[in-house]
C-alpha positions in Angstrom: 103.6 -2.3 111.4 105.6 1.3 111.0 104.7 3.9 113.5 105.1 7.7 112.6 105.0 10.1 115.3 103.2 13.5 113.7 102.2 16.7 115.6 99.1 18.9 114.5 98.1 22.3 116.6 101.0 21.7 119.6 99.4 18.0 119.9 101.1 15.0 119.6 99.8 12.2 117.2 101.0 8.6 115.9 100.9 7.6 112.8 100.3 3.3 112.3 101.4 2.0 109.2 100.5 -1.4 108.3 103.0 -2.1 105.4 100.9 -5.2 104.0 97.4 -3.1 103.4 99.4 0.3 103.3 96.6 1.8 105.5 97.1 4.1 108.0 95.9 4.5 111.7 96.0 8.1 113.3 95.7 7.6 117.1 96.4 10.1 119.9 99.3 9.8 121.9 97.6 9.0 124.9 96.2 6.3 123.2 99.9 5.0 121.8 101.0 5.1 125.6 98.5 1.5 125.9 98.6 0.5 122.4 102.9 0.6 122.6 102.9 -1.7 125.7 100.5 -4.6 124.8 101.9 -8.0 124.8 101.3 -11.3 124.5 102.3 -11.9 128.0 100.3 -9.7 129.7 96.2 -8.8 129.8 94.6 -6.2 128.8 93.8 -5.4 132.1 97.7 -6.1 133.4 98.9 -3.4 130.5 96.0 -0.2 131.5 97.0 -0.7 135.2 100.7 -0.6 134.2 100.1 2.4 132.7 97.9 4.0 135.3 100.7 3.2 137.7 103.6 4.5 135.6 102.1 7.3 133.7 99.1 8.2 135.7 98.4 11.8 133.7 99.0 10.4 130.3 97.5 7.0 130.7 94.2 7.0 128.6 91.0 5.9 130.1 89.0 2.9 130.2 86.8 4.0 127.5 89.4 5.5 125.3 91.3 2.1 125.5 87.5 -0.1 124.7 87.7 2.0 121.8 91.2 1.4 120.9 91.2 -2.2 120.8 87.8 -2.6 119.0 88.7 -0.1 116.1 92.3 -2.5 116.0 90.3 -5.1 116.1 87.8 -4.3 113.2 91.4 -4.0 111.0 92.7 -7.0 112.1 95.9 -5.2 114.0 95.8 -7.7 116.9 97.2 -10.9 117.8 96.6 -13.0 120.4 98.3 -16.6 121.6 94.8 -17.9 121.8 93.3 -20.2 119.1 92.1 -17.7 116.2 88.5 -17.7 114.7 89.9 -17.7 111.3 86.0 -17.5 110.3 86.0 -14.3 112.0 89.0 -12.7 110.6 87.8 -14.2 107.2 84.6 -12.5 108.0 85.7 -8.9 109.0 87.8 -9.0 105.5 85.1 -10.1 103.3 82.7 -7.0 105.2 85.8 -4.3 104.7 86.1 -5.5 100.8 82.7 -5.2 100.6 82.9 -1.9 102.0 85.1 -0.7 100.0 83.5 -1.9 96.9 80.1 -0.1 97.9 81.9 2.9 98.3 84.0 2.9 95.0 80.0 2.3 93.4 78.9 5.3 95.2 81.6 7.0 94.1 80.5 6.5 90.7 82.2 9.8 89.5 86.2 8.1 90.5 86.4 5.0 90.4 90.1 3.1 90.6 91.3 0.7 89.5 95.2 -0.3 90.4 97.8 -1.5 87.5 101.5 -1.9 88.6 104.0 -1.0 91.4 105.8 2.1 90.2 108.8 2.4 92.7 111.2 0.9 91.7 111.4 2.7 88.4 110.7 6.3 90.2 114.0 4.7 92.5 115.9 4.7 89.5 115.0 8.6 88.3 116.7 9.8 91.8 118.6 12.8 89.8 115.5 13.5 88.1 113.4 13.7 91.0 116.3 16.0 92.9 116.4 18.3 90.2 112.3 18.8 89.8 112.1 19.4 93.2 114.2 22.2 93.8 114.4 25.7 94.4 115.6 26.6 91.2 112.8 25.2 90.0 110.4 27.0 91.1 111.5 30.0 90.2 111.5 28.9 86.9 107.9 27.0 87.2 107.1 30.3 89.1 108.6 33.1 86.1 106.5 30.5 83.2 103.3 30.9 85.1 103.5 34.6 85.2 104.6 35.0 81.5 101.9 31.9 80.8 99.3 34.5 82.3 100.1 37.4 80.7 100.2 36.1 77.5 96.8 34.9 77.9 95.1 38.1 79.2 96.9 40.0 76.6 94.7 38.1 74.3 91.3 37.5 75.5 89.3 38.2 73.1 90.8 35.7 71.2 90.5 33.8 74.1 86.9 33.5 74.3 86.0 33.3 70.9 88.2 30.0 70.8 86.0 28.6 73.9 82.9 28.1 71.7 84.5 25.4 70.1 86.0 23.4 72.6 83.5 20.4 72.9 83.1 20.4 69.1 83.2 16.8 67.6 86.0 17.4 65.8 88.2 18.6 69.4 87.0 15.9 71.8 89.3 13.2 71.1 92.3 15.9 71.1 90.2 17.4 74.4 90.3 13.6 76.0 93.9 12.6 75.2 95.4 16.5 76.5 93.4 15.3 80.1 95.0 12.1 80.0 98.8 13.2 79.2 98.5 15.9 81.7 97.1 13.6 84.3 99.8 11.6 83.7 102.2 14.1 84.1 100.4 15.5 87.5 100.6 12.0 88.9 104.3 12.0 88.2 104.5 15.2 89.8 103.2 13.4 93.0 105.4 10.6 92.8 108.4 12.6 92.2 107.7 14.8 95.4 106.9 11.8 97.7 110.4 9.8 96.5 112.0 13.2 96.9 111.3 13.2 100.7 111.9 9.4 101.1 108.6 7.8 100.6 107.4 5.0 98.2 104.6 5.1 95.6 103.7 1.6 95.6 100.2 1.9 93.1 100.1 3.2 89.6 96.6 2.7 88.0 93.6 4.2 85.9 90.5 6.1 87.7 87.6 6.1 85.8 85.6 9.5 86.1 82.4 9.6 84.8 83.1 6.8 82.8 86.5 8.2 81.4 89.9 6.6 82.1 92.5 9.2 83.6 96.0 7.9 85.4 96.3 8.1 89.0 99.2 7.0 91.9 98.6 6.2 95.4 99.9 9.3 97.2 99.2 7.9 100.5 102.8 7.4 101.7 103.0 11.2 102.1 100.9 10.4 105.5 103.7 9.9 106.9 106.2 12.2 106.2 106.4 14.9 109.8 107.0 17.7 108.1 103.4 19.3 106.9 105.0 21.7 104.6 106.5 18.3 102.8 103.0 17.0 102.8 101.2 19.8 101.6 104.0 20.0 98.9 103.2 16.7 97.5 99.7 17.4 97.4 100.5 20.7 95.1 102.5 19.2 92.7 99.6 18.0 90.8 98.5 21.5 90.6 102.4 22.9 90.2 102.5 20.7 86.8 98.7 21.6 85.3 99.6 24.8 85.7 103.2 25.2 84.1 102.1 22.9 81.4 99.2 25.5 80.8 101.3 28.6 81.0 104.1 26.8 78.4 100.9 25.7 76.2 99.4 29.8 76.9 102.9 30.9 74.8 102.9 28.0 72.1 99.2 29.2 71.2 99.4 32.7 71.4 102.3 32.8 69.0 101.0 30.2 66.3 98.7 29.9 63.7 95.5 28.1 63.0 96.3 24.3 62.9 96.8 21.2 65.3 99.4 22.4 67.5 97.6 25.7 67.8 94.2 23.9 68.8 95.9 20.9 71.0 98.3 23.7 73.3 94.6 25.8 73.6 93.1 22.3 74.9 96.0 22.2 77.2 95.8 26.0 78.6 92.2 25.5 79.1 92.2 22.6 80.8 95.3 23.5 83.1 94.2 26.6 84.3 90.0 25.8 84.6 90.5 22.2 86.2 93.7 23.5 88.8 91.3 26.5 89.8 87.5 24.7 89.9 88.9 21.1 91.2 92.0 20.0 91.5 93.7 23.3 93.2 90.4 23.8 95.1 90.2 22.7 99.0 86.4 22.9 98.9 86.6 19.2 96.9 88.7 16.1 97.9 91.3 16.9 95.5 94.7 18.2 95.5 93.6 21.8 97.1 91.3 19.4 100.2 95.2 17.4 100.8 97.2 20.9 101.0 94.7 22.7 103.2 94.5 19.7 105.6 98.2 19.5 106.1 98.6 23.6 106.1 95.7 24.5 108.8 97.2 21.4 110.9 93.2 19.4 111.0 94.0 16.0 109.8 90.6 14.0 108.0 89.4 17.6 107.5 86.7 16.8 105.6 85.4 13.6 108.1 85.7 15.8 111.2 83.5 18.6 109.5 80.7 16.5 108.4 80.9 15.2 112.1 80.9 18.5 112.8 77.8 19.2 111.4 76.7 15.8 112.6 77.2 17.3 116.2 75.5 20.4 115.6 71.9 18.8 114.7 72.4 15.8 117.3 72.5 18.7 119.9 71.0 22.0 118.6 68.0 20.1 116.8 67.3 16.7 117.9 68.5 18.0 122.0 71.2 15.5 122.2 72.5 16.4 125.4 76.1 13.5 125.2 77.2 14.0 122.1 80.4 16.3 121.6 82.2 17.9 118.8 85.0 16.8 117.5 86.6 20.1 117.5 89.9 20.1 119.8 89.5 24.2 120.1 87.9 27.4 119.5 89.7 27.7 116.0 89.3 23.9 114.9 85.4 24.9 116.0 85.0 27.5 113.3 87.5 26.0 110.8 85.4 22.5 110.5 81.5 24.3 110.8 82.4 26.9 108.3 84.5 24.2 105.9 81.3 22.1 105.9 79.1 25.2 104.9 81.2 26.3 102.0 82.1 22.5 100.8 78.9 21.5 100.6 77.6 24.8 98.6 80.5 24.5 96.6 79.9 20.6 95.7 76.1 22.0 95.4 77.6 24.7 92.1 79.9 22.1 90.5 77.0 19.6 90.7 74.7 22.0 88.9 77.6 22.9 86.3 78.6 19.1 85.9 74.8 18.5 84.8 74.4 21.5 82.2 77.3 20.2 80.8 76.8 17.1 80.4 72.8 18.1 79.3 74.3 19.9 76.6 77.0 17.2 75.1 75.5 13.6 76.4 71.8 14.0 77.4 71.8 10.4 78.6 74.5 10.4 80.9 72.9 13.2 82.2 70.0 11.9 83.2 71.6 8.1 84.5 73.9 10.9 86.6 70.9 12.9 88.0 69.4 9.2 89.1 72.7 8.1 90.7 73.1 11.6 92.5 69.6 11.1 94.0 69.9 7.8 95.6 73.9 8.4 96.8 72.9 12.3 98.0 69.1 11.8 98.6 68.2 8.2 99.5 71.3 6.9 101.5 71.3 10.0 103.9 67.4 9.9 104.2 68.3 6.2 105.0 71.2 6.7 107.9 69.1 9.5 109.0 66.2 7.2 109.9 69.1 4.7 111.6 70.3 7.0 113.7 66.7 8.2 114.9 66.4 4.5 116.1 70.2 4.3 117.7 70.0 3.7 120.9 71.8 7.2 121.7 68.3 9.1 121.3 66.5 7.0 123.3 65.8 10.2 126.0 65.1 12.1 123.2 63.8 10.0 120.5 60.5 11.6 120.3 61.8 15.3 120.1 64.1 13.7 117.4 61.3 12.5 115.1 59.3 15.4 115.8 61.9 18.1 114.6 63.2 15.3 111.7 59.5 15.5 110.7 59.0 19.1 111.0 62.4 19.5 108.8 61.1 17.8 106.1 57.1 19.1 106.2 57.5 23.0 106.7 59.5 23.0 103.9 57.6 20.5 101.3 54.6 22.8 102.5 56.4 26.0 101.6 57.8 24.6 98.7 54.7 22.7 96.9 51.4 24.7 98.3 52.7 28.2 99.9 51.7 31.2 97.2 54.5 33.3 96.5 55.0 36.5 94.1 55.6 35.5 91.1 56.7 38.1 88.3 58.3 38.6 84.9 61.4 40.9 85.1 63.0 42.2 81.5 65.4 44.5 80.4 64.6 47.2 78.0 65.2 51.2 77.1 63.6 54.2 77.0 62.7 55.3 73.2 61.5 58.7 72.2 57.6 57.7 70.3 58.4 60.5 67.7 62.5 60.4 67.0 64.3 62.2 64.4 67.8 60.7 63.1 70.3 63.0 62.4 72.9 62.1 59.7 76.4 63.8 58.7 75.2 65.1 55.5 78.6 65.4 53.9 81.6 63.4 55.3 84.0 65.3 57.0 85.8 65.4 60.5 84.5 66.1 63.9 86.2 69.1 65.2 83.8 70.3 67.5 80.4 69.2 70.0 78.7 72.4 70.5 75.3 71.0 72.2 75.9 68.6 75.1 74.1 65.3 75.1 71.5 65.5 76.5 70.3 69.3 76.0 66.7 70.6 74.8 67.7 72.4 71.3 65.4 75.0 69.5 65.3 75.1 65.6 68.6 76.1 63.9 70.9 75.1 67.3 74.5 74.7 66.4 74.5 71.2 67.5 78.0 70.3 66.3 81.0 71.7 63.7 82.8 69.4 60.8 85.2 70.1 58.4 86.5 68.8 54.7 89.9 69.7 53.8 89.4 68.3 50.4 85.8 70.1 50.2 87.4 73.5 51.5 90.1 73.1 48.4 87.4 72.2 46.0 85.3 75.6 47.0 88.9 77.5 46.1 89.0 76.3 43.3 85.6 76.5 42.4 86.1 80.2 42.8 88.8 80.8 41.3 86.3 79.3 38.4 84.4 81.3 38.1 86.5 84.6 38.7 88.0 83.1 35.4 84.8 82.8 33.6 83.7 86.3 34.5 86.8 88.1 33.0 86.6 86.2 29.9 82.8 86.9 29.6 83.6 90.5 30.1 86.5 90.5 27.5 84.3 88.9 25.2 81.6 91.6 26.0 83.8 94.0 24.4 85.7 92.3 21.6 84.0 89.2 20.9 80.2 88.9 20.8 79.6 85.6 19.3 81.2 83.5 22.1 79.0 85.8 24.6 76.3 83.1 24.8 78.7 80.6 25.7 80.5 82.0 28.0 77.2 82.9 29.9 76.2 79.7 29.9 80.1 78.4 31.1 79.9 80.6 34.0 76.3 79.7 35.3 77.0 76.1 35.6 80.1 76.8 37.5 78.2 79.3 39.7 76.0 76.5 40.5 79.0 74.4 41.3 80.0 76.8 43.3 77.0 77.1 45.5 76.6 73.5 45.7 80.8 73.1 47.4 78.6 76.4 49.6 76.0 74.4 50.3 78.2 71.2 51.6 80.1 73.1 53.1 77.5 74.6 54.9 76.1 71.2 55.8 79.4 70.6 57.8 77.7 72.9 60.8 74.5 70.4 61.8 72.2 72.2 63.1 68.9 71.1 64.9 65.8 71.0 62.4 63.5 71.5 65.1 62.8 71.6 68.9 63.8 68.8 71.1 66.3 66.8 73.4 69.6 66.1 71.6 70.5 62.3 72.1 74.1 61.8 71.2 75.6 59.2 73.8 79.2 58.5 72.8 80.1 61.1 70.2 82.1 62.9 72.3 84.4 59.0 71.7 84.3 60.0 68.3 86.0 64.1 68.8 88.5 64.6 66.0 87.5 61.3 64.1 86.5 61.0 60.3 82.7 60.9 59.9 81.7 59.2 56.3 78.6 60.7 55.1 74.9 59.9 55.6 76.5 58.4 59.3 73.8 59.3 62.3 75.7 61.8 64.8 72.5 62.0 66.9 68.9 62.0 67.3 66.3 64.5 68.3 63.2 63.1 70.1 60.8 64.8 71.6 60.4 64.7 75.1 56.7 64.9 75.5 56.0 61.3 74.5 58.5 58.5 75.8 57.9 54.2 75.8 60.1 51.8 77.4 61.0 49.1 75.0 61.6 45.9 76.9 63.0 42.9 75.7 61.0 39.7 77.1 61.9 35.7 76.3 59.6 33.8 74.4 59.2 31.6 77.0 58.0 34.8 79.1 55.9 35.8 76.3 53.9 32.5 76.6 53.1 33.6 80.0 52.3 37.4 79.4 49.9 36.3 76.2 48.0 34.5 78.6 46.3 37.4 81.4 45.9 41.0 81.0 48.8 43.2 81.7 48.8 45.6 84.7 50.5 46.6 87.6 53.7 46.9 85.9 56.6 49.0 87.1 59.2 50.4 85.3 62.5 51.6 86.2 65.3 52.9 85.1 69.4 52.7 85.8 70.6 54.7 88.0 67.1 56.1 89.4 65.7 52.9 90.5 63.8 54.3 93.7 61.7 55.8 91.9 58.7 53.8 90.0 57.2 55.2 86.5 53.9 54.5 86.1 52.9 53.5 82.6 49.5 54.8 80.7 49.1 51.9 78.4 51.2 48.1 77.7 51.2 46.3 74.4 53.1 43.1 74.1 54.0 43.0 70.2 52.5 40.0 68.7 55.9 38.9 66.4 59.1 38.0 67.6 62.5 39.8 66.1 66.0 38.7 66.9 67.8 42.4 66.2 67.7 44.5 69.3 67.2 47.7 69.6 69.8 49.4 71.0 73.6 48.2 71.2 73.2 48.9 74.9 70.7 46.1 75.9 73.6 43.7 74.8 76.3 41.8 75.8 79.1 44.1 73.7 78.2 47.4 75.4 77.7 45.6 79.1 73.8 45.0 79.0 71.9 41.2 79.6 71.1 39.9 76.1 72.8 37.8 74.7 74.0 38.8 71.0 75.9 36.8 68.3 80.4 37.3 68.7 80.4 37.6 65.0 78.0 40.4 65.0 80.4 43.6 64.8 77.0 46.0 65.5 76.8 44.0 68.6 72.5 44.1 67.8 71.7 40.8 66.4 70.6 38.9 69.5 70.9 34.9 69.9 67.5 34.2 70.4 64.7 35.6 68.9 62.5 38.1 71.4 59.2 39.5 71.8 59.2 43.5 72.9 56.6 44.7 74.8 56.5 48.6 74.9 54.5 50.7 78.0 54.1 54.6 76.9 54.9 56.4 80.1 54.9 60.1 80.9 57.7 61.7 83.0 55.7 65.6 83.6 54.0 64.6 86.9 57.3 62.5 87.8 60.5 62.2 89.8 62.1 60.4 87.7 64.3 62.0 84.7 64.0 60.1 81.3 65.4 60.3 78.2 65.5 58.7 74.7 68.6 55.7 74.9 68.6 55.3 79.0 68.3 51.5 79.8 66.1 49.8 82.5 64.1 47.1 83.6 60.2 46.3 83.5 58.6 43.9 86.0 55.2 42.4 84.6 53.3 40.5 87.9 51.7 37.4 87.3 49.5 35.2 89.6 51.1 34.5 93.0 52.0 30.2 92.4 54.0 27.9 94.7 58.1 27.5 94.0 57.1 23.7 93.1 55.1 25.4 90.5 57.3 28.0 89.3 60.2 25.8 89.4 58.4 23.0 87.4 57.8 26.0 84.6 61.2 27.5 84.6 62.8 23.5 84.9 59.8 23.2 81.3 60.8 25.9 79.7 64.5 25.4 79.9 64.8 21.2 78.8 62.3 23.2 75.7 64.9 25.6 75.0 67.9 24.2 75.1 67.0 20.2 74.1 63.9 20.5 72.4 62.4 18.1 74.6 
């Protein structure tokens, strides 16, 4: 046995390390005071009064030392000159294998199996190690994640249009063996760290996660060390090497082409930067992130202490536990382990959720054996030690307020949940369209100079509503001219000397009169002018100022203001709802005006699908909700197909100011229906969607 002596938050701890298991034993230090002085030739009883007398401040009490030597006991850390009951021993180590083997089951998503004893060979890499961990190092680790980073923002877009394929058929074996080399590599990062401060990494093996074998080492040893900045440094290295190799693998893509190494240093960058920043580089899981916040904020066993925390919190706030007590030292240990539980468990909550779409969407089965595992190890077991501890012994004064709130907990909100009627309601994104809408084209290609008529303004007939001009028109009008100046002197000339060449001539100089009146007419065409009254609608053109418009290009429209719908786009799975009742009592609203409610005159949902929006606005290119196809340059042909259901509105007798190309939102009620219902639907109408069950 090796004893450690650690401090956390100005308190003094020790550390015991039994060198056969390599388990470790945190106990206070009042606790050590006893623990240090048993003997052999001495009683229990002899020892505790020894303290008392000798150290009668520091000696623990005579429940803390019960304690003591029973949790000793249960790990087999005594010895006594009295016969042993070998069946006893044997029997306490066959119920702490078996414990350990029910939880690596219920751990179903890591579970570990050992290989080989790597210290000796890390023993041997001693200039290695002393140059990996070093100063200059990371500076340089620090200088490749910065570059890594910038490389990858400068190209983004390249960046998420490479994403779609990343669980293609064709990448998965590349995805799987890029995980295991990197693990590999993070797991010598820990070992490295660990020998660098004079520990030993005694266990090099394979963890199985979700089925999948990854390399792992037993970090443990770093327990030890008293320095928390050397333990927290152990548990970053993982992260430290993920996410150079990801920067390094961020400049080998960016600057080659399509191929292997391009596709296998993407896999890398992905995976280095999504799995340091959702799980292993995150303290709100027991991974890396969990080890290094431990060891920073000074809470050993963070994650134990909060769930006793919470623990503590219903014993006494809900079930009236009046002796029970937290296991929070201080004020800040207080908040640190209640609001570490909160966030943990909402966090392990969103990965759970994410872990099952994914896996829905590549391995349906596993999905489903995972959702049946989850239930029984987070639904089942809990629901189980809950009922234990209603019939400990430690609620007997309270038992019945115990069962009576425990009861309560789980009715009111089964009630709520499967009978309660709540609003229910279809809400869809849509646009304001003019019902009579003129386009207006650049009749002749030329470049924008001017914007004359805001957009936005009410025009009258022949409004300037913006000037062009054509270079190349403007020379072809010169000469065009100068034409028919020509043509007119000889016609003249021949007037006078030459008759018989008058006809032609004449007929010479009409066609290049008409020529000429045609350049006029272009030319005229480059000042677009409103062909009647209206609202001009020209979003964005002003992006456009001083740009090259090709002809028959729409500049604008002109709608008319008296008669306005709102387009919305609904789902067909909110279609199938919507067909069903009568629609009325919707509201509309639109963007930036959403206090106020238009109230529409008559709603027809449009008995045909379409898969081509609208507007460019509605999707995901131009910022809107719907989500459109990456290949499609218009940004307009949505993913899924759509049904549009259009309300005709009028905007004289309200607040509300409307105008042809504005966005909003619609929301359609339906019957009020309990969330077990709702959810039920939505739960439908996704497996449907997406797996066409």
């Amino acid at each position: 046995m090796i004893v450690h002596k650690q401090r956390f938050r100005s308190r003094d701890w020790y550390l015991l390390r039994d060198t056969y298991t390599q388990r470790f034993f945190r106990i206070t230090a009042q606790a050590y005071i006893f623990v240090s002085r048993l003997s052999s030739e001495l009683t229990v009883e002899e020892v505790w009064q020894n303290c008392l007398r000798d150290l009668p401040k520091e000696a623990p009490g005579q429940e803390e030392v019960m304690q003591v030597l029973s949790q000793l006991h249960q790990s087999n850390l005594l010895f006594h000159d009295t016969l042993p009951d070998s069946q006893t021993i044997f029997q306490r180590y066959r119920d702490q294998r078996r414990r350990e083997l029910r939880g690596k089951l219920l751990s179903f998503l890591s579970i570990r199996i050992p290989l080989f004893d790597p210290d000796r060979w890390l023993s041997r890499q001693s200039g290695l190690t002393h140059a990996l961990v070093s100063w200059l190092m990371a500076a340089a680790l620090l200088l490749l994640v910065v570059f890594g980073i910038a490389t990858a923002l400068s190209h983004s877009e390249r960046l998420l249009s490479q994403t779609e394929g990343l669980f293609a058929a064709g990448n998965l074996f590349w995805l799987y063996l890029c995980i295991a080399s990197m693990k590999a590599l993070h797991e010598l990062g820990h070992a490295h760290v660990i020998k660098r401060f004079g520990g030993e990494v005694r266990t090099f093996g394979i963890m199985l996660i979700v089925g999948m074998p990854i390399p792992y080492v037993d970090a443990t040893a770093s327990w030890s060390f008293r320095d928390r900045r050397a333990r927290a440094l152990v548990g970053a290295a993982g992260v430290i090497v993920e996410l150079a190799l990801a920067a390094l693998a961020a400049l080998v893509w960016a600057h080659t082409g399509p191929g292997l190494v391009n596709s296998l240093a993407f896999n890398v960058m992905l995976i280095g930067s999504v799995s340091s920043l959702l799980f292993n580089g995150n303290p709100l899981l027991r991974f890396d992130g969990y080890y290094v916040l431990s060891d920073l904020i000074d809470i050993p066993n963070l994650y134990q202490r909060a769930s006793a925390q919470w623990r503590y919190l219903a014993d006494r706030y809900l079930l009236g536990t009046s002796n029970v007590e937290s296991t929070a030292q201080d004020r800040s240990e207080w908040w640190w382990l209640t609001g570490y539980g909160a966030l943990s468990f909402s966090y392990r909550m969103l990965i759970f959720g994410s872990m099952l779409l994914l896996l829905a969407d590549n391995w349906l089965p596993l999905a489903i054996v995972f959702v049946l595992i989850t239930l029984v190890v987070g639904v089942l077991l809990p629901a189980q030690r809950w009922a234990s501890h209603l019939r400990s012994p430690g609620l007997m004064r309270n038992r019945r307020r115990a069962v009576a709130v425990s009861v309560a907990l789980v009715a009111i909100p089964l009630s709520v949940i499967l009978w309660w009627p709540w609003p229910n309601s279809i809400r869809a994104p849509g646009l304001v369209e003019s019902i009579e809408i003129t386009r207006v084209p650049a009749a002749v290609a030329g470049r924008l100079d001017r914007i004359e008529t805001p957009h936005g303004s009410a025009v009258v007939p022949g409004q300037v509503l913006l000037r062009m001009s054509n270079p190349a028109l403007e020379q072809q009008i010169v000469s065009a001219q100068a034409q028919v100046r020509e043509f007119e002197v000889q016609l003249n000339l021949a007037l006078e000397g030459s008759p018989a060449s008058v006809a032609g001539l004449d007929k010479r100089l009409n066609v290049a009169r008409e020529q000429l009146a045609l350049l006029l007419s272009k030319q005229a065409a480059l000042t677009i002018r409103a062909r009647h009254a209206g609202i001009w609608v020209a979003d964005g053109l002003h992006e456009r100022l001083h740009s090259w418009l090709p002809r028959g290009e729409a500049v604008g429209e002109l709608s008319n203001p008296s008669g306005l719908r709102f387009s919305a786009i609904v789902s067909q799975e909110q279609a199938n709802e919507l067909f069903a009742q009568p629609l009325s009592g919707t509201e509309l609203r639109i963007n930036g005006q959403a206090a106020e409610v238009l109230r529409a005159s008559r709603i027809v949902l449009l008995p045909y699908h379409r898969d081509r929006l609208p507007s460019q606005a509605l999707g995901w290119h131009a910022g809107g909700v719907i989500p459109v196809k990456p290949d499609d340059p218009d940004g307009l042909q949505a993913i899924d197909s759509y049904y549009e259901l259009q309300a005709v509105f009028d905007v004289a007798d309200q607040r509300v100011t409307a105008m042809h190309g504005m966005t909003g939102w619609i929301r359609a009620p339906l019957p009020p229906a309990s969330l077990f219902e709702q959810g039920r639907r939505a739960l439908y109408q996704l497996l449907q969607k997406r797996y066409r069950l």
